[in-house]
C-alpha positions in Angstrom: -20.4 -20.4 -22.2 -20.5 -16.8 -22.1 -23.5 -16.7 -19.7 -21.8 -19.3 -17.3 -19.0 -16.3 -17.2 -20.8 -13.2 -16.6 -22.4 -15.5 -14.1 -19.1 -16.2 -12.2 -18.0 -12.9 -12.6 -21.4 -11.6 -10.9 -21.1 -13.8 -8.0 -17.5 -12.9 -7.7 -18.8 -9.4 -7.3 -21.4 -10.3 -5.0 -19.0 -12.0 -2.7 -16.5 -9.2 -2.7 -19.5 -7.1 -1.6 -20.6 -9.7 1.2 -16.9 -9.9 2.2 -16.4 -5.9 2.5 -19.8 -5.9 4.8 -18.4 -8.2 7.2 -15.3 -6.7 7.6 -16.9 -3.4 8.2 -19.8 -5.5 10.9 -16.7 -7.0 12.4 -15.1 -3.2 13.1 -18.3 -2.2 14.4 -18.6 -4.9 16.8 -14.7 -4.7 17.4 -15.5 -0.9 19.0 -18.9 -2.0 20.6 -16.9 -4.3 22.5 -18.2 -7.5 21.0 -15.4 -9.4 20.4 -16.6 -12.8 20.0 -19.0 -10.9 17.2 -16.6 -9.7 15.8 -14.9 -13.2 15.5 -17.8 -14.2 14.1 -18.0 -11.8 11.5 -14.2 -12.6 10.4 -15.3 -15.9 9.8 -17.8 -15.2 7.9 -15.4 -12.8 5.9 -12.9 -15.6 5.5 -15.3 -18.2 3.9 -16.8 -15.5 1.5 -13.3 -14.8 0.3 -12.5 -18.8 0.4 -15.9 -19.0 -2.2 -14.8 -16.2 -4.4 -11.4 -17.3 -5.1 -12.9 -20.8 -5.9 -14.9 -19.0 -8.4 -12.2 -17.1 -9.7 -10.3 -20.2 -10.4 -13.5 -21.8 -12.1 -13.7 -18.8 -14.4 -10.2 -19.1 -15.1 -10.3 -23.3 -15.7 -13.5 -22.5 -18.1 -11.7 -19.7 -20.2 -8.8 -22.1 -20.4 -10.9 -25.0 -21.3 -12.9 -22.4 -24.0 -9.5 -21.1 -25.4 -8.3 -24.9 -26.0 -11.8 -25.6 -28.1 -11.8 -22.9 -30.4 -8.0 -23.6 -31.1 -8.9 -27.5 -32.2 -12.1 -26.3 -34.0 -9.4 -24.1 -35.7 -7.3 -26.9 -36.6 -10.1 -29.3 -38.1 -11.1 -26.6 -39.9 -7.7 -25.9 -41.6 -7.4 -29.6 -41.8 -10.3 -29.8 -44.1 -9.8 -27.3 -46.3 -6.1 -28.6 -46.9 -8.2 -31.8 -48.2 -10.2 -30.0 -50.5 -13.5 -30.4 -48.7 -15.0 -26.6 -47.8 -17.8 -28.1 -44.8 -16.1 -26.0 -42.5 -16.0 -22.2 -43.7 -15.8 -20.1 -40.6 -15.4 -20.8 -36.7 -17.5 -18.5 -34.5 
């Protein structure tokens, strides 16, 4: 789980980075006089930004999906140990 994270949250960064460089291409191209280039590089822009806030919001769904595990591995555990039976000592 945690790999799938730092994995999001590199290609987050990566996209943010990709994003920036076409922002800065499409300035370029804006004072070269290339205005459908520049268009082009906006475009590009907008879809990495589109992709990174997907990712964001998969990251966020998969810390809130994490949270709500731990919390009912929590609760079984409790729930034994009320019954007497000690299977279930710690929850990493």
């Amino acid at each position: 789980m945690r790999q799938t994270i730092q994995d999001l949250e590199k290609r987050e960064s990566f996209l943010s980075i990709k994003a920036k460089a076409q922002h800065e291409e499409a300035l370029a191209k804006t004072k070269a006089g290339d205005k459908q280039g520049a268009v082009a590089a906006l475009t590009r822009k907008k879809m990495f930004e589109k992709e990174g806030e997907f990712d964001t919001f998969r990251t966020s769904q998969l810390n809130h999906c994490t949270h709500h595990r731990i919390n009912s591995y929590e609760i079984g555990a409790d729930e034994s140990k009320s019954r007497g039976s000690n299977i279930i000592h710690r929850i990493c």
